[in-house]
Structure formats: C-alpha cells, structure tokens
Steps between C-alpha positions, in 0.01 A plus 500: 500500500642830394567822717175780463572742338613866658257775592702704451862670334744339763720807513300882586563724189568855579194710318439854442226629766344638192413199354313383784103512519307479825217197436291664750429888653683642789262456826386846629744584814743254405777787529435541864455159620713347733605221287612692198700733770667189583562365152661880367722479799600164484601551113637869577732353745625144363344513146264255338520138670219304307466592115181589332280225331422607096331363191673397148577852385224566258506683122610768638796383675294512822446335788186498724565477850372187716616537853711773671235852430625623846881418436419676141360827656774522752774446230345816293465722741925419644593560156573154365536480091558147510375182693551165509194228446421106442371505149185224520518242209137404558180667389268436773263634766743429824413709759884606638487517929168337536634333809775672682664305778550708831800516664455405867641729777798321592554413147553851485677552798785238390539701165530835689738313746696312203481816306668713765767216582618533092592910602157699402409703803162552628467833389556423128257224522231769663559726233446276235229318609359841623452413845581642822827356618372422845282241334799374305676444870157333626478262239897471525477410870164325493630173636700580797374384818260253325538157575577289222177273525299816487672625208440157320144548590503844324707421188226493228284762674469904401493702791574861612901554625384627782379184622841360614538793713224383760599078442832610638346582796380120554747169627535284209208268647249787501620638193407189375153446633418849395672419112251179512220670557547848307532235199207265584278768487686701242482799683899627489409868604728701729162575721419157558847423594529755732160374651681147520825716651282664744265161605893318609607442833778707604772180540431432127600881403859555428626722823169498669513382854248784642111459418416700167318806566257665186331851525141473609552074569516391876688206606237248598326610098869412354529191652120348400594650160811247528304256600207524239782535214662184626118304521475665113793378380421117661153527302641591230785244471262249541240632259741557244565087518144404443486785229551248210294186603216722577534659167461196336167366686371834381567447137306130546229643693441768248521296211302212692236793587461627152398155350228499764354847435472404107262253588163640501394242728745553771446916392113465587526348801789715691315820370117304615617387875908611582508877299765580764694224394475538115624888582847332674536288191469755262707748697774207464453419176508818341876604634711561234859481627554296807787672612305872524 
C-alpha cells in the first residue's frame, strides 16, 4: 500500500502579502480584541512562528487565503511585504482549526519554565505574549510547594495561576484531598479553593499551629464549618463511587420504562388508576442527557 499523498507543498514558499486574499471578512472589533493584541505582539517581538495556510495560486497568480486572517492583518499593519505559507495541493472544503487542542496549565508552565532555562527572560516572554510579567512569574513558579501527587492530579486540567498560590498553603495530604475533589467536581476556581483553604484544620496548614481566625466568623462557626466540609467531602467520595453503576440502572430503567409507556394498554391503565405514577415515568423517560 502506497504513502497518501501530501496536503500540502512540504517546504513554506515565501509570497508577496499582495498576492494574498482574505476567504472571509474581518470580524467587527477584531483590532481591539485581546487575542489579536496578543498575536501582533507575539509576531512584533519574535516574528511569524506558524505560516499561513493558501490555495493553488489562481489565474491571476493569486492565492486565496485558508487559515491565518488574524496573523494576515497583524503582518499588514507591522509592515511585512512578504510572508511565508503552506501552499494546499488539495481542492476541498477542510475547515483549518476546527478542533484546537488546549494546552493545560502546567503544560504551560513547563514551557515557560523550559523556555526560561534555554536564556529568554520573563520579561521578553511578557512582552511578546503581551502579558503582564507578574503572570509570566505565576505561571513560572506555579508548582512550588505543590506536592507531586497533587500536581499529577492537575496535569491535564486548565486552571487560573493563581490557584497554586492558596494549594501551597496545604501539607501534601490536604493538598491532595482538596486536588481530588476540586477535580471530581470540576470546579478548579481560586474561590472554591480558598473555601477548601479556609474549611482545614490548622495542623494541616503549612505554619499554622494557632486556630484560624476570619473577619465576621467565630471560632465555634469555623470549627462546625470544618466539620460539615469534612462530612461533605465523605459523601461525596462515596457518591462519586456509586456514580457509574447508578448511571447505568438509569439508562435500563429508562429504556425499560419507555417500552411500557408505548403500550396503550399499560398507557390506559397508569393514566385510569396510578396518574401519579405515569407522571414519574414520563418525567424519567423524557431526560435527554443522563449526565445533566
């Protein structure tokens, strides 16, 4: 069996701007968006990384432009005469970034890290990814003091760079518990980990020995707010295990439920002498995703 064919011209040819056509208009307030800002700095200060994506050039010796209309617009307006693009080989309706694969956050934080290691300091990386620097030193720093259980925990998840800042404040083992439930109920917010911070005994908080004290929060309230948070997290744990075996006796019932309801015999009779009933069945039947 032979190798497909290429998509595409292996090596980017270096084309006049001026040949290039835009497929599609330029969205209203695309100029002042935040992620065009961050494309015309990125290209102002290390140049064009990924090439554009054109057409066969046409009669005209033209080619029509496929994917890259922001990196276009930021090229014209820095002055750029030339550019270099993939030239596509086939003629077909492809729809270029249709899925675009996230970068987690300590994906990033290992190419900051890995980035600054190789001699690019933090303040050329803010500038040309048009950030403030003191994220750039967040994101740099985002595992320290994290345990490395927790971090595994966190390694495919997107979350704010602040977050690490209130983990650090845990013992491994709590920063762990609080990592395992954050991501069971996909809630990775900095509020919800401070509510997590603030519902921990004071020997699981790094240099706590004193009871915490909060503004407006007496002692005896913080301590059955402990203990309710610890009950939570018990019920939680242990609904979380059932979570797929109950899931399944749902989709049996409901499918086991709708058969009955299309016969008019069984119909007749629930709505005659158990109405009630019939409405339970019908509220089951008619969910359409289990899992909202």
């Amino acid at each position: 069996m032979g190798k497909p064919p290429l998509g595409f011209v292996p090596e980017p040819l270096s084309l006049p701007i001026s040949l290039i056509l835009p497929s599609r208009k330029t969205p209203d307030g695309l100029l002042v968006s935040r992620k065009f800002k961050q494309i015309f700095a990125s290209i102002e200060a290390v140049g064009l990384i990924e090439p554009l994506s054109v057409t066969k050039p046409n009669r005209d010796k033209q080619y029509v432009l496929l994917d890259g209309h922001s990196r276009l617009t930021a090229l014209k307006q820095l002055g750029f005469e030339t550019v270099p693009c993939l030239v596509a080989l086939d003629d077909e309706s492809y729809t270029y970034n249709n899925r675009v694969n996230r970068l987690s956050s300590i994906q990033e934080h290992v190419m900051i890290r890995r980035t600054v290691e190789r001699g690019v300091t933090p303040e050329r990386l803010a500038k040309a990814l048009d950030v403030d620097i003191s994220l750039i030193l967040k994101k740099l720093n985002l595992l320290d003091g994290i345990c490395p259980e927790a971090a595994e925990l966190l390694r495919d998840q997107v979350f704010s760079a602040n977050l690490g800042a209130v983990l650090r404040k845990l013992k491994p083992t709590r920063q762990v518990e609080c990592v395992e439930l954050m991501v069971s109920s996909n809630n990775l917010t900095v509020a919800y980990a401070r509510a997590l911070v603030a519902a921990t005994l004071s020997n699981m908080i790094v240099g706590e020995t004193k009871t915490k004290k909060m503004t407006g929060v007496s002692a005896e309230q913080m301590a059955k707010m402990e203990r309710e948070m610890g009950n939570l997290q018990e019920q939680f744990k242990l609904a979380e295990q059932s979570y797929g075996h109950d899931v399944l006796n749902l989709v049996l019932a409901r499918g086991y439920l709708a058969k009955l309801l299309a016969n008019d015999s069984i119909l007749r009779h629930l709505t005659k002498h158990h109405p009630d009933v019939l409405n339970e069945f019908d509220a089951i039947v008619s969910v359409a995703v289990l899992d909202k």
